[in-house]
C-alpha positions in Angstrom: 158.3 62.8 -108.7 157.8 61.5 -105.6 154.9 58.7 -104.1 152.1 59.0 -106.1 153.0 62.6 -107.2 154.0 63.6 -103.8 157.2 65.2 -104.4 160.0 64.9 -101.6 159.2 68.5 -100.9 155.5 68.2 -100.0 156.7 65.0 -98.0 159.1 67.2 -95.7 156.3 70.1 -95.6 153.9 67.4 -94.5 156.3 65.8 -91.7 157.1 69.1 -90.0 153.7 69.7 -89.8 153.3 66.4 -87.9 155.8 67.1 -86.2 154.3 70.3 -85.1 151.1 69.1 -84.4 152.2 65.7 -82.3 154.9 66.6 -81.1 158.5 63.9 -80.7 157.0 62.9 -77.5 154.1 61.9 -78.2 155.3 60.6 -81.6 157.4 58.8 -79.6 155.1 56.9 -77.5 152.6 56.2 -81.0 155.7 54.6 -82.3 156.5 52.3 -79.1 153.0 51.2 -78.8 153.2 50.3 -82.7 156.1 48.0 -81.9 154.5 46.6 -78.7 151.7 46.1 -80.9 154.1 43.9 -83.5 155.6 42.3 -81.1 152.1 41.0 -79.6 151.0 40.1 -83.0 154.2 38.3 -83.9 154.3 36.5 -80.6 150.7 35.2 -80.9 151.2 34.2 -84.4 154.0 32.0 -83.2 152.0 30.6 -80.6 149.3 30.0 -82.6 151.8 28.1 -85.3 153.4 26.0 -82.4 149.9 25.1 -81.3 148.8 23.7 -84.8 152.1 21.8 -85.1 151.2 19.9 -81.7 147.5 19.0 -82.7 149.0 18.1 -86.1 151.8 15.4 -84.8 149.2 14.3 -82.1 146.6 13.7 -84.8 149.5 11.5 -87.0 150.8 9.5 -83.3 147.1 8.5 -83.7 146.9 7.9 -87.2 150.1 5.4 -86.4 148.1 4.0 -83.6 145.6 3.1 -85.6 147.5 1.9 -89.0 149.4 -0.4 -86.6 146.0 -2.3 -85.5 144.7 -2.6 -89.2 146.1 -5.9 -90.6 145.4 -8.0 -87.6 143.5 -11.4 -87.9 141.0 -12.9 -85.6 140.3 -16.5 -86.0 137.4 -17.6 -84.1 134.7 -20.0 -84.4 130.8 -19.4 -83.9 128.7 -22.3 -82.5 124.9 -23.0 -82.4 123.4 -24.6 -80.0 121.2 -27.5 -80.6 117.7 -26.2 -79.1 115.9 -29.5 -81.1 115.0 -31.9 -78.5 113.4 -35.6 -79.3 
């Protein structure tokens, strides 16, 4: 037994008839536009990873930006002034 029942037999019938009906040239060119196709995916993946890395370590320089201001004290002093008048 094969895949799924397919024994290795009707696999090899199967192929030359591919083959037959495709032809290696064009087979060919089906298979390097696959990999192009990977190799677009993969790239843009990778991108798309290095971009969320960036936003994520700006977003924590900020978060340290902001953790470094909390804690400060301001001492001031609030004065009326005297509006009553004799």
């Amino acid at each position: 037994m094969g895949f799924g029942g397919i024994s290795p037999w009707s696999l090899l019938i199967i192929l030359v008839i591919i083959l037959l009906l495709f032809g290696t040239k064009r087979l060919r060119n089906m298979g390097g536009d696959l990999g192009g196709a990977f190799k677009s995916f993969k790239k843009s993946m990778k991108d798309e990873e290095e971009t969320v890395a960036a936003a994520k370590q700006e977003a924590e320089k900020v978060t340290h930006e902001v953790a470094d201001d909390v804690g400060h004290v301001i001492d001031a002093e609030v004065k009326q002034k005297d509006t009553t008048q004799s």
